[in-house]
C-alpha positions as semicolon CSV with decimal commas, in nm:
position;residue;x (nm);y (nm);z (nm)
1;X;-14,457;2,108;-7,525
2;X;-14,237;1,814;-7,669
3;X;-14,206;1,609;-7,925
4;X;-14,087;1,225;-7,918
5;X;-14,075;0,997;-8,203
6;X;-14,345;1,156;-8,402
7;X;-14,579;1,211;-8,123
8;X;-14,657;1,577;-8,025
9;X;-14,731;1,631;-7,607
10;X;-14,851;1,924;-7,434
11;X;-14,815;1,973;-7,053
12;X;-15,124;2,170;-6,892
13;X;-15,159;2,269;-6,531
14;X;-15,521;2,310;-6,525
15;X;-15,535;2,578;-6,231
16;X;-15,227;2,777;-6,240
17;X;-15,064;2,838;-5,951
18;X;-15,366;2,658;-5,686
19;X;-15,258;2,339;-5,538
20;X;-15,245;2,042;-5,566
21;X;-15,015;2,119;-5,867
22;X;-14,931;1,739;-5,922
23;X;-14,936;1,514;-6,219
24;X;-15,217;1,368;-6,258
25;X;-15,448;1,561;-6,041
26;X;-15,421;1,901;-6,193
27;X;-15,114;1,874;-6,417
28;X;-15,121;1,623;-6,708
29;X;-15,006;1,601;-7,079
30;X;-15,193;1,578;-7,377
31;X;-15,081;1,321;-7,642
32;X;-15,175;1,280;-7,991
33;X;-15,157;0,937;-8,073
34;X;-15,444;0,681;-7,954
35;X;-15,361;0,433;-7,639
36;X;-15,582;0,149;-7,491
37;X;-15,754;0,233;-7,164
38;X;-15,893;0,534;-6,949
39;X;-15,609;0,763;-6,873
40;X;-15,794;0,858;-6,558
41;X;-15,926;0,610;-6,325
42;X;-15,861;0,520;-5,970
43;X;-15,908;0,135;-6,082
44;X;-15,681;0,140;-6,405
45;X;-15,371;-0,037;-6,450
46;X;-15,229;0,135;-6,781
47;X;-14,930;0,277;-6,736
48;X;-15,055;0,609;-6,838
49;X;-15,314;0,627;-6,594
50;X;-15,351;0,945;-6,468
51;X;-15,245;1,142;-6,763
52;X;-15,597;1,225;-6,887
53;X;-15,724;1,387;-6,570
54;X;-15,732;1,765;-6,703
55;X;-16,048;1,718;-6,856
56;X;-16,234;1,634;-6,527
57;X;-16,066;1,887;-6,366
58;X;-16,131;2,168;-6,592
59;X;-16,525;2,015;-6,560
60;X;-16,426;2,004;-6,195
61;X;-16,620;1,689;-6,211
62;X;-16,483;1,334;-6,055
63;X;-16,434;1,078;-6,319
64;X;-16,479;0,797;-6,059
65;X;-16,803;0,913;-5,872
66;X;-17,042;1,119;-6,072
67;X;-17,200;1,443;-5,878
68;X;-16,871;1,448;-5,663
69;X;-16,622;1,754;-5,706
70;X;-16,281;1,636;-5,912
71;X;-16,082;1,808;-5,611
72;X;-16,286;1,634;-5,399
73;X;-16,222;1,290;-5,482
74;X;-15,836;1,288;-5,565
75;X;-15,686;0,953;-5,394
């Protein structure tokens, strides 16, 4: 946990020591100040995307293709 210029950020790796243990997949940070777009989407162009995957992991659902496992549909 960090924090920059007022804004507090909290790095989780959603299933310990498993794989794939890379950002955005099952390792992300938690921010607390509101951005524009879906920081988790295969067809988003924010520069944060990517960031906001832990919650679809920890539901190990994919955020792209309901009924499909979140390990299952990494790109």
């Amino acid at each position: 946990m960090h924090i920059d210029e007022g804004q507090l950020y909290i790095g989780i790796d959603t299933n310990g020591n498993k794989r794939p243990n890379q950002f955005g997949h099952d390792i992300e940070y938690e921010y607390q100040k509101e951005r524009k777009g879906n920081p988790c989407s295969l067809t988003s162009n924010q520069k944060a995307n990517g960031i906001g995957c832990a919650y679809y992991a920890l539901r190990d659902e994919c955020p792209n293709s309901p009924g499909k496992s979140y390990f299952n549909c990494l790109p």
